[in-house]
C-alpha positions as CSV (number, residue, x, y, z in Angstrom):
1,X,18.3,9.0,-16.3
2,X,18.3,5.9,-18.5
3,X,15.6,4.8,-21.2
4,X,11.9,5.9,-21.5
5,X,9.2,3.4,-20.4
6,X,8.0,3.2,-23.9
7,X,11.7,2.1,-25.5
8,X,11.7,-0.2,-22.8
9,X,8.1,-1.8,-23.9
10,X,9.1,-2.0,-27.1
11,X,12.4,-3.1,-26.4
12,X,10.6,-6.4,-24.7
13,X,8.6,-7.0,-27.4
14,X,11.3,-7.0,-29.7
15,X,13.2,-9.9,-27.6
16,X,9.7,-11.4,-26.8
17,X,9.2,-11.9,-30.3
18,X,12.5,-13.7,-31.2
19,X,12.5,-15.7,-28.5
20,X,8.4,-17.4,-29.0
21,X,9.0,-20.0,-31.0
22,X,6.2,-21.1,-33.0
23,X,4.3,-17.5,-32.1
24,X,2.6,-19.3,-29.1
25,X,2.2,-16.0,-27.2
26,X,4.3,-17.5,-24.4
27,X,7.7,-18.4,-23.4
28,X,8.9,-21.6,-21.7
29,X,10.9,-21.6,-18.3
30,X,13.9,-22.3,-20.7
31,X,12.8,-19.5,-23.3
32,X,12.5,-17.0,-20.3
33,X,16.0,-18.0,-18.8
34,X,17.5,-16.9,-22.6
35,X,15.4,-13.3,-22.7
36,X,17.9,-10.6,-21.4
37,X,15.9,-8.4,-18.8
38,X,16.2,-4.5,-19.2
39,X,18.7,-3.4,-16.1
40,X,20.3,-6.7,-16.4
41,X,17.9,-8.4,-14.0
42,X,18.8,-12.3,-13.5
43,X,16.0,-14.0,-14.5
44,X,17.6,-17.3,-12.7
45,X,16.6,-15.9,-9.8
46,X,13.3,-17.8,-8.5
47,X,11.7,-14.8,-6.8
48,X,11.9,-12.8,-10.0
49,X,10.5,-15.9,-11.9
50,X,7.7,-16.0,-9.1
51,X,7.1,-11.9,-9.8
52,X,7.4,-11.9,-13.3
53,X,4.9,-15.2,-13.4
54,X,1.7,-13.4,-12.2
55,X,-0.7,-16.1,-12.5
56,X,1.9,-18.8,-11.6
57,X,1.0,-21.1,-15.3
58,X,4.5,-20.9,-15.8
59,X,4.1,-19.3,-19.2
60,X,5.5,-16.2,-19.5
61,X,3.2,-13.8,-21.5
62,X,4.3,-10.7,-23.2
63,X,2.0,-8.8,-20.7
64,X,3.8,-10.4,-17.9
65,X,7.1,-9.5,-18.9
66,X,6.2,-5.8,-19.8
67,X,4.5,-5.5,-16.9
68,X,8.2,-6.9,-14.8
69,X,9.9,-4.5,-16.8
70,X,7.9,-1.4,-15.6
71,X,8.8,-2.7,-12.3
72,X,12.0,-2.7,-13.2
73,X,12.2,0.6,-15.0
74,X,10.3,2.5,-11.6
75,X,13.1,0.8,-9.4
76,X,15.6,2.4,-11.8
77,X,14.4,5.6,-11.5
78,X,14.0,5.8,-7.5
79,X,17.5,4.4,-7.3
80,X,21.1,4.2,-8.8
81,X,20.2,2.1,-12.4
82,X,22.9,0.0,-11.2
83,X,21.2,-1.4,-7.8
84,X,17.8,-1.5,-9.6
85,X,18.9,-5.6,-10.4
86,X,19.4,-6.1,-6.4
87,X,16.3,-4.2,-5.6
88,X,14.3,-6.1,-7.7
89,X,15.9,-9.6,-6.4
90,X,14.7,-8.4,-3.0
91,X,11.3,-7.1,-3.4
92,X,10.7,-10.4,-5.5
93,X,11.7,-12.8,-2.8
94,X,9.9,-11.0,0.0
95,X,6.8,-11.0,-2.4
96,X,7.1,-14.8,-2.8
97,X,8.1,-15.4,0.7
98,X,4.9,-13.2,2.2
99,X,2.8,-15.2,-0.2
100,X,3.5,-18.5,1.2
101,X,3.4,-17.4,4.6
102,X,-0.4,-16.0,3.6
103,X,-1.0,-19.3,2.1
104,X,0.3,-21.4,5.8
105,X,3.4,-22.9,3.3
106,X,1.3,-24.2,0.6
């Protein structure tokens, strides 16, 4: 029923790590939008940006992306791997969506 967790984990610290140029313990917008997401998540998509960006600094920490791709890997395993990318999409636009609304549009 696809990868363990911990393959995944290590699997994004693998990419992580050739994508940080200069071993700044972040990635740019345009670093991010080159890291290849485990279920083939599109990272283009601004509600996964928003979800994957926990503290909105628009640096995009190791910690940040594991913790995307445990999302990831838990929506893999309660549905078909293969809809895990469109679940994802969704829960990350509703998420950003009932976060403005909290916030009156701001």
């Amino acid at each position: 029923m696809g990868a363990h967790i911990s393959t995944i984990m290590e699997v994004v610290q693998e990419r992580f790590a050739k994508l940080d140029a200069g071993s700044k313990g972040y990635l740019t917008l345009k670093e991010v939008l080159a890291f290849r997401t485990p279920y083939g998540i599109n990272l283009c998509h601004l509600g996964v940006l928003y979800l994957t960006d926990r503290n909105h600094d628009g640096r995009f920490t190791l910690g940040e992306l594991q913790a995307f791709a445990a999302l990831a890997h838990s929506y893999s395993r309660a549905c078909r791997e293969l809809d895990a990318a469109d679940m994802v999409a969704g829960y990350a636009s509703l998420k950003m969506w009932g976060d403005v609304r909290e916030d009156n549009g701001r």
